[in-house]
N, C-alpha and C positions, 0 to 999 in steps of 0.2 A: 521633294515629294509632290508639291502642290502642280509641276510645271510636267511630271511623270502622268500626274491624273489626266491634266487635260489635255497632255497629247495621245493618249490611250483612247481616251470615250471620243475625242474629235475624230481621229481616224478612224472610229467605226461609224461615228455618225456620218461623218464623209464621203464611204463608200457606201453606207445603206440610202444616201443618197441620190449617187450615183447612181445606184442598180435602180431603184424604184422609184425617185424623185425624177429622172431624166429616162434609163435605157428601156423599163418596161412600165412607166407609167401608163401610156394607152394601150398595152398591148394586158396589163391585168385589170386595166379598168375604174379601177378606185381613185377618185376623184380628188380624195382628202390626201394624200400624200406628202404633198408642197406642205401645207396645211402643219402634217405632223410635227415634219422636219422642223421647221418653221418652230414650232412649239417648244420641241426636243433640246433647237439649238436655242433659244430665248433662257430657256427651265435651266438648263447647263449654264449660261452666260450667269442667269441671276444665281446659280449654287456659290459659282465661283468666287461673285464679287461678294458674296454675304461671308464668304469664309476669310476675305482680304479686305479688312476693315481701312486700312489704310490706300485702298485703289481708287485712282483719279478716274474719272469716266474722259473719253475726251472729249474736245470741248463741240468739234465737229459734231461728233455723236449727241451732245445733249441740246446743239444747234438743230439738228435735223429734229429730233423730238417735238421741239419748241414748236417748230414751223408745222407739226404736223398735229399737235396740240390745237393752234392757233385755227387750225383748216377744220378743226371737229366742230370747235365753239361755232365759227361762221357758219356752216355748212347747219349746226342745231338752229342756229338764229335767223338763218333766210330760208330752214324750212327744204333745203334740197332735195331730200327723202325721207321717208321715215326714218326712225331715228336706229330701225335694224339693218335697213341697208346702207345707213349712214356709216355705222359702224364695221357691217361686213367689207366697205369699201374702205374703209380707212384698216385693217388688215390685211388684206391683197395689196393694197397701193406700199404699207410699209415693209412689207416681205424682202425685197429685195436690198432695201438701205439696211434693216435688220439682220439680216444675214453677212454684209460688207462687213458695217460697226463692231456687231459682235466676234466675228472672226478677227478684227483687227486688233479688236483689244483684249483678246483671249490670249493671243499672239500663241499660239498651237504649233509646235516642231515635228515634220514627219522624219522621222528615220530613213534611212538608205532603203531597210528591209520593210517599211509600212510602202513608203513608195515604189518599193520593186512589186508588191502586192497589188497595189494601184493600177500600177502600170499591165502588170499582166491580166488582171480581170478588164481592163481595157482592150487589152486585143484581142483576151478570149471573147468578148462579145462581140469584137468588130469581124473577126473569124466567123464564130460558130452561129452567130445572128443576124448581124448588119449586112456582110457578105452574101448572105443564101438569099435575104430581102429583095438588097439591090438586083442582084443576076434574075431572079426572077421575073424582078418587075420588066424585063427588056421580053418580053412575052405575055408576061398578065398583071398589067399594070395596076389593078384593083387590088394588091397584095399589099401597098400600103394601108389600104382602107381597112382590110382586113387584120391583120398585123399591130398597124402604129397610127389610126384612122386617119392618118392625112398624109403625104408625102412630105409636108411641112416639118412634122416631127422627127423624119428619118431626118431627114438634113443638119437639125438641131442636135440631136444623137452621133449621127458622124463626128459634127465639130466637136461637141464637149469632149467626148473618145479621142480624138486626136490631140486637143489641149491638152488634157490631162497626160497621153504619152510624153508629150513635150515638157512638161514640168514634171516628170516625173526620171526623166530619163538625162543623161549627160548631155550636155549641148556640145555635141560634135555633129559634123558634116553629117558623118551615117545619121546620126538619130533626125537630124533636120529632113532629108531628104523621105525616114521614114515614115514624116510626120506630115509632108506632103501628101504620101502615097495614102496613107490612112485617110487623109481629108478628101483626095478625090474622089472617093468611092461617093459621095455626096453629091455626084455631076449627076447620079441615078434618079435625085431627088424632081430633077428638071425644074426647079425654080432662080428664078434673075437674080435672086439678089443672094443665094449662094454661091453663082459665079460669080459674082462682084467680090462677094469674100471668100474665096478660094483664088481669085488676081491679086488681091492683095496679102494673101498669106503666103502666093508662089515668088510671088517679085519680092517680098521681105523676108523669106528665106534665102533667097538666090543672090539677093544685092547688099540685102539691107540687116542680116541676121548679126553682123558683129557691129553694133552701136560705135564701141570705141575708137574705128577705124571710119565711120564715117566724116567725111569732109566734102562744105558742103562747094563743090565744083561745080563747075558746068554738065560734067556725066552725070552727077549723082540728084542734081536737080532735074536734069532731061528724063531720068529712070522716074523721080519722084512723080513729074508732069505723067510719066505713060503709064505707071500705074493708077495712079487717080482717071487719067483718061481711059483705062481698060475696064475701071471699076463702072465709071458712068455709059459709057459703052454697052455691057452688058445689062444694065440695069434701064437703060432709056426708055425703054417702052414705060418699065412702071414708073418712073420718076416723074416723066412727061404726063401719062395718064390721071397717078393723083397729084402732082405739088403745082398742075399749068391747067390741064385739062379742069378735074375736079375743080380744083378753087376758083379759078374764072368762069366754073359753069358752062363751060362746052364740052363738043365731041361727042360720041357715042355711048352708051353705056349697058357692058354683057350683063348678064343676070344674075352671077356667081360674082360678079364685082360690083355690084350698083351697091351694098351697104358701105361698102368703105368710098366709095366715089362720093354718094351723100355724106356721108360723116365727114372726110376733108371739105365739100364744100359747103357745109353748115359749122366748120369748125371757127370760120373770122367772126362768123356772128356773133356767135356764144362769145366769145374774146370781147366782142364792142361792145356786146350789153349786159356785159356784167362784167367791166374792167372797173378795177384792178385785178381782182381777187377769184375772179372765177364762178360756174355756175353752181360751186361746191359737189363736196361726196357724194357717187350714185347718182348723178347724175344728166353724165353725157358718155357716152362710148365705150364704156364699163360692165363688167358684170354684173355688175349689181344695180346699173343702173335698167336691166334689161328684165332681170330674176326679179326688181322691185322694181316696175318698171312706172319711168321718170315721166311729169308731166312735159318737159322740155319736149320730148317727140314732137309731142301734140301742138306744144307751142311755133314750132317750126316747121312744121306740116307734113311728116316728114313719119309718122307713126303707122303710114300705111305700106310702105315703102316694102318692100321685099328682104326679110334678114332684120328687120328694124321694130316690125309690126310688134305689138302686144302679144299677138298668140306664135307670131315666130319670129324669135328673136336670138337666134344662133351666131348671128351676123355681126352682133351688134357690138362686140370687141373682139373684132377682126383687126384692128390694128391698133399702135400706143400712142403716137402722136396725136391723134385728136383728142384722144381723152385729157389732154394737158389741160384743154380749155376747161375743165372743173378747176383746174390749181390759177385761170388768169395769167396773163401779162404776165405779171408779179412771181405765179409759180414757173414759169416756162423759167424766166430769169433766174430763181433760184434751182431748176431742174439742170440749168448748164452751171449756176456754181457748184453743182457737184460735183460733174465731170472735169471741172476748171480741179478744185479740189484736189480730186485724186489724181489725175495729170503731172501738176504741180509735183505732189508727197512724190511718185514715178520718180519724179525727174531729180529732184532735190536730192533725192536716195541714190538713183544710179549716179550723180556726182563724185558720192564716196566710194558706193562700192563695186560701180564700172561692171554690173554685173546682166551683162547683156541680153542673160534669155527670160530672166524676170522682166524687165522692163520692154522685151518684147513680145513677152505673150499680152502686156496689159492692154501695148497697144493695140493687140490682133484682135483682145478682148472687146477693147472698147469702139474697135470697128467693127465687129461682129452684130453688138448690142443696136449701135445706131442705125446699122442697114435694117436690123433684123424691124427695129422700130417701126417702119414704112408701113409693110403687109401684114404684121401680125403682134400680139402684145407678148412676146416672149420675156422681156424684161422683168416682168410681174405673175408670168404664167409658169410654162412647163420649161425647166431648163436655166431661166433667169435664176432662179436661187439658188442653185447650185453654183451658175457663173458667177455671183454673185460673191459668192463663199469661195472660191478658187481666187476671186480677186483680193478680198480679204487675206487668206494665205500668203499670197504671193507678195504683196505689199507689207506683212508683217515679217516676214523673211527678209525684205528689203532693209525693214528699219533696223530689226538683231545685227545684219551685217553694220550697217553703216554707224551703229554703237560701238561694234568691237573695232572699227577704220578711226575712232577717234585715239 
């Protein structure tokens, strides 16, 4: 009865946030959404474990707590921000391990008929919405702004829409190739680093879709090098511009990009002067370091700046990698043991259960996440928590299989 409830209220929670977490978030406006969801799935998590006095939290899970425990105290004790923005950041930052966690140890089972549901209010939006968007936009490009206020978030939208067909639907040939066709519609979006990940969702459809059958040869490493070289490829302008340009402080700098040029080239500093540990919550490169806004600007000169300023500051988490440097050294290191992490569980699980399309969306996922990291904070914003929770899913469907292979 216990395992009927929570795949019942999951799969509504799932798709309400699907619809309104990801598809029409900009397009109704309401800011708290993520927020809700966020709350919903937490409020659900703790129902569940109050009712199963005997459930182990796992160890992961109350690992990541710790560490984010440990960043509230420091960040109260050297004073980061006020102790409101202290906290509104330390919420946003946890959203998306919150979402992973909880899904993983809710461990939630969709049905055939919850995910044919899925799958179809996926296409009905990629149809009756995404479609009429993009075509537009090849005439009057300002239908992003209008619509989904950035062209950024159609992009995000495509992809989650076509994940979701993919895990929802059979892993055969047709469905792969469908799920191609759903993602290109994202070429609309005209951003680099969606081509980067739409090369590598084409070449790991096309070469790389059946895990089991991979061996690693000379072909299959040549395919490996050209996808990796297609992704940097299409991506080189912005790679070049922030990760060489920005941090060594040359080149040019457009108007619409100087907040993130500053931010990766103020982000080694912040790293030096306050390693190990970071400039703590709110603030560097955060919303809340901007809403509460951080004397760090000031300290780096850097608060007049355009997108950055006290009185505008829209800019100012335009992308997720700098803002690391609040977590230090120390957090970067533990931000890749998470991905090390879930990686690992990926791979340990498809050992048993050889189950090729889960362990290949995680990886699509977790390239998805770390392109998407560059130019904007998706991880933490509009889309991340959902992916987030789809990762979740998908990894506790891994472990149920690799239980019953024992």
């Amino acid at each position: 009865m216990k395992q009927l409830f929570i795949d019942r209220y999951f799969s509504i929670l799932f798709l309400f946030t699907l619809i309104f977490g990801v598809l029409l978030y900009q397009t109704i406006g309401f800011s708290y959404t993520d927020e809700l969801c966020s709350l919903a799935l937490f409020l659900f998590f703790l129902y569940v474990m109050l009712k199963t006095p005997d459930w182990r939290l796992n160890k992961a899970f109350l690992f990541t707590l710790g560490v984010f425990a440990f960043y509230t105290l420091y960040s109260l004790r050297i004073g980061s921000n006020s102790k409101t923005g202290i906290f509104n950041d330390l919420v946003i930052q946890m959203k998306p391990y919150m979402a992973f966690f909880c899904v993983y140890q809710l461990k939630p089972v969709l049905s055939e008929s919850r995910k044919k549901l899925i799958r179809e209010v996926a296409v009905l939006f990629w149809v009756a919405f995404l479609l009429p968007v993009g075509v537009i936009s090849l005439v009057y490009e300002k239908i992003f702004e209008i619509v989904m206020r950035h062209s950024l978030y159609y992009g995000i939208s495509v992809t989650v829409v076509s994940l979701c067909y993919l895990y929802c639907s059979a892993y055969t040939w047709r469905n792969r190739m469908i799920f191609l066709m759903l993602l290109s519609l994202g070429i609309f979006c005209g951003r680099a680093k969606f081509y980067g990940f739409f090369a590598l969702s084409f070449f790991t459809m096309l070469f790389f879709a059946n895990v089991s059958r991979f061996k690693l040869n000379v072909k299959n490493v040549s395919l490996l090098m050209l996808t990796f070289g297609m992704m940097i490829l299409v991506a080189w302008n912005k790679i070049s511009y922030y990760f060489f340009q920005a941090i060594m402080g040359t080149g040019t700098v457009d108007k619409d990009m100087i907040a993130r040029f500053v931010l990766y080239r103020t982000f080694p500093e912040v790293l030096h002067d306050y390693f190990p540990f970071g400039s703590g919550f709110a603030s560097f490169a955060t919303y809340s370091s901007g809403e509460y806004y951080s004397e760090l600007y000031t300290k780096y000169g850097i608060d007049n700046v355009w997108g950055i300023s006290k009185q505008y500051h829209n800019f100012i988490s335009d992308t997720y990698y700098p803002s690391l440097a609040q977590f230090g050294v120390a957090g970067i290191m533990l931000y890749l043991l998470f991905w090390v992490y879930l990686l690992r569980k990926t791979f340990l699980y498809y050992q048993k259960t050889k189950d090729s399309r889960s362990f290949v969306i995680i990886i699509l996922i977790v390239g998805f996440l770390a392109v998407e990291g560059t130019t904007a904070a998706t991880f933490i914003a509009q889309g991340g928590f959902f992916v987030m929770m789809l990762t979740g899913l998908i990894l506790s469907d891994m472990r149920r299989q690799s239980q019953s292979c024992r």
